[in-house]
N, C-alpha and C positions, 0 to 999 in steps of 0.2 A: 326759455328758462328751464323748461320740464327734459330739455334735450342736456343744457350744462349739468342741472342736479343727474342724470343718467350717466354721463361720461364721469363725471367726480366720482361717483358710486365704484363706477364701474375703474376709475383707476385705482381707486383705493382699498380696493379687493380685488385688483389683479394678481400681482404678486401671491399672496396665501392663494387666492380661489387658483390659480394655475396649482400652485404647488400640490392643494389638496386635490384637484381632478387627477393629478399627478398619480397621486395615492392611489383614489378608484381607480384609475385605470391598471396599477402595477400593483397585485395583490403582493405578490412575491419581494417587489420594494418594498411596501411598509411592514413587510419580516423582517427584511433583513434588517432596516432601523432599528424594527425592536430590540432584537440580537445586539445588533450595537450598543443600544444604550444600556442593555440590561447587561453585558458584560462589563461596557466602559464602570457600571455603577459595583458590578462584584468583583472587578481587578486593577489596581490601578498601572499596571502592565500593560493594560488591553491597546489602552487608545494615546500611544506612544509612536512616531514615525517611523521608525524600527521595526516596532510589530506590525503594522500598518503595510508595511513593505515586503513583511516577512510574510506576511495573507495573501497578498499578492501575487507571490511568489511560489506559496505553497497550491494558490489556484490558479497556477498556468497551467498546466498540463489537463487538467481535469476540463479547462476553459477550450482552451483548444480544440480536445477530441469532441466535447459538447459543440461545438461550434459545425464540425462536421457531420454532427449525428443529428443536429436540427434541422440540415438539408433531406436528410431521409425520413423524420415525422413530421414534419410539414407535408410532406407526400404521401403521408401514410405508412411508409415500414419501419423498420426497425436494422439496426446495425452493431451487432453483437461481436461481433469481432474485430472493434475498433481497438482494442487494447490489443489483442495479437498480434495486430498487424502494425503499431506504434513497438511491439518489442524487436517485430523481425527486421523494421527498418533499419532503426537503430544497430542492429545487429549488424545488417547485410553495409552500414556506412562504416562500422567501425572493422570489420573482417576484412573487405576491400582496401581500407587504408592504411590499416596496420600489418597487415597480414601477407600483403599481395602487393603491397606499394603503390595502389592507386592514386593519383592525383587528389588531394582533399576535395576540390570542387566538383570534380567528379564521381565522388565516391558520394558527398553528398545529393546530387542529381540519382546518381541510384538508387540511393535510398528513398527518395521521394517519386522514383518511379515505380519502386516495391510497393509502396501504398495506392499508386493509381491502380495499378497491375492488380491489385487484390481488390481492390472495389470493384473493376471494370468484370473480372470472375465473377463478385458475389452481383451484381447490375445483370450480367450473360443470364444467369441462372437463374434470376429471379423472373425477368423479363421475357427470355427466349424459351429457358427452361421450365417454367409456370412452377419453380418452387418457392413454398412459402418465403416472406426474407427471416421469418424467424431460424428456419431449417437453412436456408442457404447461408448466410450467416454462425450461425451456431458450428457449421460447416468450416467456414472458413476461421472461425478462432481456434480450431485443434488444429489444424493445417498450417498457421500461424505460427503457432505456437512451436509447432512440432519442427517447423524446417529451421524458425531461432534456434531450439536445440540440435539440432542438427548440424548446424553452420559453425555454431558456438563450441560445439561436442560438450554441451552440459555446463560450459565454465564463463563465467563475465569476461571478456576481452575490451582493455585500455582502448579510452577512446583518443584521437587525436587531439594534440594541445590545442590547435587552430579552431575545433570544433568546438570545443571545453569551454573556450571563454562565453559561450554563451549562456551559461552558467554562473558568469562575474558578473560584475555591476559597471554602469557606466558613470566614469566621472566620479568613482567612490559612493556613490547612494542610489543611483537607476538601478534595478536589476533586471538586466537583458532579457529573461522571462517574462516578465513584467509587460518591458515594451515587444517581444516578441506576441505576446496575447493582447494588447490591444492593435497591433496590426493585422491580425489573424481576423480579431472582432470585426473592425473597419471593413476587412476586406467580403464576408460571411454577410453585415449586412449589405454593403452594396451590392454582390449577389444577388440575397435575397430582396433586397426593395426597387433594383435599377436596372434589371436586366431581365432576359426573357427567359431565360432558365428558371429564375429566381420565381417568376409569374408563372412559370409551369408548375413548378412545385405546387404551390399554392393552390392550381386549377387539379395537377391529379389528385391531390389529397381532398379537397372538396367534394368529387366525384370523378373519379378513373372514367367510367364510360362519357358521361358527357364532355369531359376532355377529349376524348379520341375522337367523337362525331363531331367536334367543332374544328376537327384537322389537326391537333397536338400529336406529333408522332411518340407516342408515349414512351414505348419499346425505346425510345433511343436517350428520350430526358433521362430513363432509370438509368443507363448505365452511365450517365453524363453526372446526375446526383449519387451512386455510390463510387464513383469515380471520385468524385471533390471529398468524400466523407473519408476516402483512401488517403488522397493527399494531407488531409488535415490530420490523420489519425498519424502520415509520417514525419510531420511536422511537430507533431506533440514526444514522438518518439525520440526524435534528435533531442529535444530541449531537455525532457525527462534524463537519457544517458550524458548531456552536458552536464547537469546539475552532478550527478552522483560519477562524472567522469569514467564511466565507463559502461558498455552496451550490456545489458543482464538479459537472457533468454526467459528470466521468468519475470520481467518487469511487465509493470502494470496490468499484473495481474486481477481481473476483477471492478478495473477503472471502466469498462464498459456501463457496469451499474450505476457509478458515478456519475458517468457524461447523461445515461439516460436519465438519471434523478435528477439533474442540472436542468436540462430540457424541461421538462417538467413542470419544474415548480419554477419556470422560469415563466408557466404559463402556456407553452405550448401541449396541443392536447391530442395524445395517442391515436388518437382518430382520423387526427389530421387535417390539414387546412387553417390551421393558426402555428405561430409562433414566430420569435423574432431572435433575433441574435442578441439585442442589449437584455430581453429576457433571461437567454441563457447567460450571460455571463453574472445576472445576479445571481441564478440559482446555483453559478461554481462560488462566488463570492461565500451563499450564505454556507454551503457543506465548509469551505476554509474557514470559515468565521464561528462554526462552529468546535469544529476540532482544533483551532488554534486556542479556544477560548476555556474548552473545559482542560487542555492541558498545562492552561496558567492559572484553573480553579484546582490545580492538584485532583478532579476528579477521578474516579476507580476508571481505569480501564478496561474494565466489564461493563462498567455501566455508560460508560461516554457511549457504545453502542444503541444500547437502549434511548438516551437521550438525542442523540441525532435521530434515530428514528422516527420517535415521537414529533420533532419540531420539523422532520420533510414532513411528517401527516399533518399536520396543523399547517404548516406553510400551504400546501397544495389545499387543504381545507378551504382554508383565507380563503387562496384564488378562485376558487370552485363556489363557493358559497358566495362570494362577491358578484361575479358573472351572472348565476341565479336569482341574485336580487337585482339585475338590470336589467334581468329577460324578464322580470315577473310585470304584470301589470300594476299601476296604481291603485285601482281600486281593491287588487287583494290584500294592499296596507306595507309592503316591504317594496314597491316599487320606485322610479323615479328618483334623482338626483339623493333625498334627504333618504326615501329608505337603504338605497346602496350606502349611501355615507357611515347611518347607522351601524350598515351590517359589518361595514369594514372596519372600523372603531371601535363597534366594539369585540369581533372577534381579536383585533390587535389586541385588545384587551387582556382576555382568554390568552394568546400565546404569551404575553408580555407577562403576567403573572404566573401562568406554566414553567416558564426558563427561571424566571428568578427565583420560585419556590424550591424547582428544583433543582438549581445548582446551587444555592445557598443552604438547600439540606446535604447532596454530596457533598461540598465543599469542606460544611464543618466548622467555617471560620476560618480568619484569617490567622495563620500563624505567627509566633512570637517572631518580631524582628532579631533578639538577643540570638538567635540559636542559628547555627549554622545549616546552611538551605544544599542540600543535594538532589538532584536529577539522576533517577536509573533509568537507561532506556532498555526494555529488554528485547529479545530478535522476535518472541513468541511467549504468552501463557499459556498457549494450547498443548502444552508440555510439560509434564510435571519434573521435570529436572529443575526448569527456568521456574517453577511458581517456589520448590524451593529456595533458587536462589536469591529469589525477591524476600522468600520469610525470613531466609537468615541474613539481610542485609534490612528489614527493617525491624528484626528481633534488636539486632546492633545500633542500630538508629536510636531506637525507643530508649535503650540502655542510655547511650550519650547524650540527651538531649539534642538529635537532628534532625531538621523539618526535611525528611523526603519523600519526594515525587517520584510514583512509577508510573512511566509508560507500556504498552504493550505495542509495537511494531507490528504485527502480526503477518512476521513474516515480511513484508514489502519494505525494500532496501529508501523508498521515496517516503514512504510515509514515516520511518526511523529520521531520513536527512531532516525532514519538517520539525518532528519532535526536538530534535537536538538543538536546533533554527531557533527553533519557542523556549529553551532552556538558556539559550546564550541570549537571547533578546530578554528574557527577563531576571537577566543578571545573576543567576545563581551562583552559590561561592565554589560550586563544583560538580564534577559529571562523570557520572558511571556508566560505560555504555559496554552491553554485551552484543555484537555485530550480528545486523542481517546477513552482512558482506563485506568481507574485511577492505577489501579496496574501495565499494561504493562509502563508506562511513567515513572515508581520507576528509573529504573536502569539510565536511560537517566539524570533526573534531579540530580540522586546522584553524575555520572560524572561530572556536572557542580561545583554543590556545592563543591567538589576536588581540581577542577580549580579557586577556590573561585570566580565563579559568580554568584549573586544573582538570587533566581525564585522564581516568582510572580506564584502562579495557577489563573484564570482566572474562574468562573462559575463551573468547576470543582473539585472536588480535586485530589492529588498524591496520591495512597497509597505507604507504603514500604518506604519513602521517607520523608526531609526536605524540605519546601519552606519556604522563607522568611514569606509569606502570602498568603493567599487563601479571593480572593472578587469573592463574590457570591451572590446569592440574595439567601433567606430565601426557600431553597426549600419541606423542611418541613412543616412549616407553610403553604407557599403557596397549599400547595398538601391538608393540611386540609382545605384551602377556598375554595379550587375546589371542593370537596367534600361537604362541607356543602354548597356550591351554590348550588350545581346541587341536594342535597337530598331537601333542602327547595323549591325550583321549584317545586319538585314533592310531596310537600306535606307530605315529611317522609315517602312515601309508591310510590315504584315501581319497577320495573327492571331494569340492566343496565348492564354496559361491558365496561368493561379498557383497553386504549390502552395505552400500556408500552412501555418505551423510549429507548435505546437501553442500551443489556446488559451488566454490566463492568462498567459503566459509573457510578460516583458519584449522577449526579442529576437525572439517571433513579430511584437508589435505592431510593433515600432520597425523591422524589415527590410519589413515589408507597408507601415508609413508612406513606407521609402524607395523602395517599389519605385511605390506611386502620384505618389509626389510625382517621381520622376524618368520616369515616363509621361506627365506631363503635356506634353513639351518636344517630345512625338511623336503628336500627333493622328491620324496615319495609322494608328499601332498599334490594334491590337483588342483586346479584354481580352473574348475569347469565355466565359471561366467562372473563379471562383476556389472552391479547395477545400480544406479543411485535409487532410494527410497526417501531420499530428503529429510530424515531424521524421523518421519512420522508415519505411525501405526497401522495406519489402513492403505499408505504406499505399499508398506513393508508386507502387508499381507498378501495385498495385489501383484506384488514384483516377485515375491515368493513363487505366488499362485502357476503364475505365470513359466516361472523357470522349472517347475516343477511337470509341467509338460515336455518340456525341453531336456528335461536332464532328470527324471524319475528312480536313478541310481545315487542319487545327491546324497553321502554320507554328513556332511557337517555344514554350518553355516557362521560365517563369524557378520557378524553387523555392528556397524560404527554408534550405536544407542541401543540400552533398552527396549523403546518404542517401536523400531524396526524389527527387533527380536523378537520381541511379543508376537508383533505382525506374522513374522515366520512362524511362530510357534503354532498357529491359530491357524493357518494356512497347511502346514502336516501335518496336522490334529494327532491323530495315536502314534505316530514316527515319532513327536519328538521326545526326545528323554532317552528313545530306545533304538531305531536302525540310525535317526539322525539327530547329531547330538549341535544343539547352536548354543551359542557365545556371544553374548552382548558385550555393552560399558554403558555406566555409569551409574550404576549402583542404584535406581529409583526404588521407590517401594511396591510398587507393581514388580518390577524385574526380581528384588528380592524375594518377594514372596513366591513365583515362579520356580526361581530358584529352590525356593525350600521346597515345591511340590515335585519337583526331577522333572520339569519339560523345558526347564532350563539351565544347562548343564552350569554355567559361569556366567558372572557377570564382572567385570573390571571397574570397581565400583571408585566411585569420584566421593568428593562431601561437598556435594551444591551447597548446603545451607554456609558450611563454612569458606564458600567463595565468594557468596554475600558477606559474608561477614569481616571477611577478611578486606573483601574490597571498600567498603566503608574505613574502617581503620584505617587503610592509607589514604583514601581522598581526605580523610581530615588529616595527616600528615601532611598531606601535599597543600590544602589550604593556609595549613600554621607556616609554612615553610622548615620544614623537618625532611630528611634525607630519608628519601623510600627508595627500594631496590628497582633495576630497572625491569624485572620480571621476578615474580613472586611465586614458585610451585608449590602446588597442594599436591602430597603422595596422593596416589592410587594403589590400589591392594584388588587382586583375584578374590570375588567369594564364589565358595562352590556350597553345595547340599553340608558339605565337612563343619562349617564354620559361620555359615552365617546365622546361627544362630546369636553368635557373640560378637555381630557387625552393627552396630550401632548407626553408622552411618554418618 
């Protein structure tokens, strides 16, 4: 009788009691729950199939490369150059195929041999060559990096259709990513749980020497584990250039940090000798499930940084704190089944009331449904051009009663495609997007347009794609008054050096077309070297710095932004103004004030505020159904030392 009341007991608390051992055992699971529900409760967007899919989607890549990087801290090192070597694949599939005519299936087999081939390097040197893997590694992601741009010469290169679809969905609602990263998953754990690789791992990270004296040939597992963390990193690299259709020399940029925060808080620990693949795929789950989440809370994009932050330290907290209440003993009071239960419950707690306090404070509240709902995505805030063009697009908002959301992209053409993803999934009446890259944004804006919501391009343009409108300012033109400013300053005869805006980008091409095509008119001029700087400040200084050894005769410099300009200016400290005279665009208030102190001879000034502002006006055109132009220019104007004091801007 005492054995049926035992089994009753015991069936009747099976169910939950699995479920909650469930918990204790996966700190990083009942985050992400939390996460869930504490989103699902402050958006009713969140926990919709759509967005569900769209998470999914937005944590394949990230899942992926985490998938390969858990083969290397499980053993103890570390693998930093997983995103270099996911952009060179990509690269070297889509150059071979496009470029060269490679067979697609072959072109792809290359690319996934780029990735073994650079693990098997960073495995050589770590192993044979006794360097750190942080150093060997850190190695191998500028070497990555560098041969992408190399290959690529600086510019995104079309990836193949055939390739691309892995980027669609199947059957209208799978997305290909999706089911490419639980295959990945699948295959990562059976690796690690079934196989004898998988049990090396596990044994060097434990202890490297007692692995070798029980006969592990170690030397050989390392290059076997950064080998598979190569493959997986080219594997993430195809899917990431399928998604935005085309291979980008500076993608995933930075995703390294990612994969290893995945890792992580997925549970496995730096030290090595734990971790598991279903771990890591929650802890890609919870970074998507974050950042999908504060971009349908309209949160600042300044601060969604700060809040992901916070919630990996508390996730990995949980986990850490969890574990230490199951080593502790009973008698010190936190021990055994009920004290870990506590600690985990209630630390859930503590995160569950963190996320909601603080995204219901960003948040603000939910917005009036009456009022028309816009989406700006911008390429970067780390820019003062772009932060204008956000004030003067929601100076205009505020004006018309429009609820809108800014994004910051920062720069990565994947994390802009997610944004726009999260923008069309939660239905907005319309979408403003200023491009990372005007071809990778193709595919993002054409789901919208699907969804039939209106897109505005902003200072950029889409390629591959419809917007309603593109407001821009005149970047042709102005590229020819930069040019002929700075050749008339020098008198139709000198030397000089172009610093190029970043590559992909609409208004790099079209300011670099004006600035040759308005060189032509001055044969005396010299075009000693041309460099990209990427649009930002401290490239600009460094690329300067740099040509300034190489060409220390440099009379002028003309640069595709302010920001660049600066950069030069900072870089020939007393030259400029005086033996060497430089030339921006875009009118910023940094570059103005420059200007007025004579170390910057011109600037070709834009009115960012009024390209926010302008681009609002037509996306509510475009929503009323009202006839907008199909490009919309905003002048440009020269200011020199002469006149800006009466440039308003």
């Amino acid at each position: 009788m005492a054995t049926d009341t035992l089994k009753s007991t015991t069936g009747a608390s099976g169910a939950p009691g699995a479920f909650r051992r469930l918990l204790l055992d996966n700190g990083a699971l009942t985050a992400l729950i939390v996460l869930v529900i504490a989103l699902s409760a402050l958006s009713g967007d969140f926990l919709t199939t759509d967005n569900l899919l769209n998470i999914g989607v937005q944590a394949a890549v990230t899942a992926i490369l985490a998938f390969g990087v858990t083969f290397v801290i499980v053993s103890a090192g570390i693998d930093l150059s997983v995103g270099s070597v996911a952009a060179l694949s990509a690269t070297v599939l889509a150059w071979s195929a496009t470029s060269h005519g490679v067979p697609v299936v072959l072109a792809v087999l290359m690319a996934v041999a780029t990735g073994v081939v650079a693990g098997l390097v960073n495995g050589f040197l770590i192993a044979y060559g006794k360097l750190p893997p942080f150093i060997a590694t850190l190695a191998m992601l500028s070497v990555g990096r560098g041969l992408a741009l190399v290959i690529s010469q600086g510019s995104p290169i079309a990836f193949p259709d055939s390739v691309s679809h892995l980027g669609d969905t199947l059957g209208g609602w799978l997305p290909v990513p999706v089911l490419v990263m639980v295959v990945m998953g699948l295959l990562a754990a059976l690796v690690l749980g079934r196989t004898y690789i998988g049990r090396s791992m596990y044994a060097i990270g434990g202890n490297e020497e007692a692995a070798r004296l029980s006969g592990l040939r170690v030397h050989r597992q390392k290059l076997a584990i950064y080998a598979l963390s190569g493959l997986f990193a080219a594997v993430a690299g195809v899917v990431l250039a399928a998604r935005l259709s085309s291979a980008q020399p500076q993608a995933a940029d930075g995703y390294e940090l990612d994969a290893i925060a995945a890792v992580v808080i997925g549970g496995a620990s730096l030290a090595g000798g734990t971790g598991k693949a279903s771990g890591t795929l929650i802890g890609a789950l919870i970074l998507a499930v974050l950042r999908n989440g504060l971009n349908l809370l309209s949160v600042s994009a300044f601060w969604q940084q700060v809040v992901i932050g916070v919630v990996i330290a508390l996730a990995v907290l949980l986990d850490t704190v969890r574990r230490r209440a199951g080593a502790t003993p009973v008698a010190a009071g936190a021990g055994g089944p009920k004290g870990r239960q506590a600690v985990t419950y209630g630390l859930a707690a503590v995160v569950t009331v963190a996320v909601v306090g603080a995204t219901s404070f960003l948040h603000g509240g939910s917005p009036s449904s009456a009022n028309p709902k816009l989406g700006l995505s911008l390429s970067t805030l780390n820019n003062p051009f772009f932060v204008q063009i956000r004030s003067g697009a929601q100076a205009e908002a505020e004006k018309l009663g429009v609820d809108l959301t800014v994004t910051d992209a920062q720069n990565d053409a994947s994390q802009q495609a997610n944004q726009l993803q999260n923008f069309t999934g939660s239905k907005l009446d319309g979408i403003i997007v200023n491009p990372v890259d005007s071809d990778a944004a193709g595919n993002s804006v054409t789901a919208a347009g699907k969804a039939g919501i209106p897109v505005v391009a902003v200072d950029r343009g889409v390629n591959k794609a419809s917007v309603d409108t593109l407001v821009a300012s005149d970047n042709v033109a102005g590229g020819e008054l930069a040019a002929k400013t700075l050749a008339e300053k020098l008198g139709g005869r000198g030397k000089i050096v172009v610093l190029q805006g970043q590559a992909g980008t609409s208004a790099a091409r079209e300011r670099a077309a004006g600035f040759a095509r308005g060189l032509r008119a001055y044969p005396g001029i010299r075009v000693l070297a041309q460099q990209p700087a990427d649009f930002d400040r401290t490239k600009g200084l460094d690329v300067m710095s740099n040509l300034l050894q190489a060409h220390p005769d440099v009379q002028g410099v003309i640069a595709a932004n302010d920001e660049m300009a600066l950069g030069a200016v900072k870089a020939l400290g007393s030259k400029a103004g005086r033996s060497v005279q430089v030339v921006g665009f875009d009118g910023t208030p940094d570059g103005l004030k420059a200007v007025e102190g004579g170390t910057l001879y011109a600037s070709v000034a834009q009115q960012p505020s009024q390209l926010g502002r302008i681009a609002v006006d037509n996306a509510l055109k475009a929503i009323r159904g009202e006839k907008v132009e199909p490009t919309v220019k905003v002048p440009v104007k020269v200011v020199t030392k002469d006149d800006v004091a009466g440039f308003s801007g």
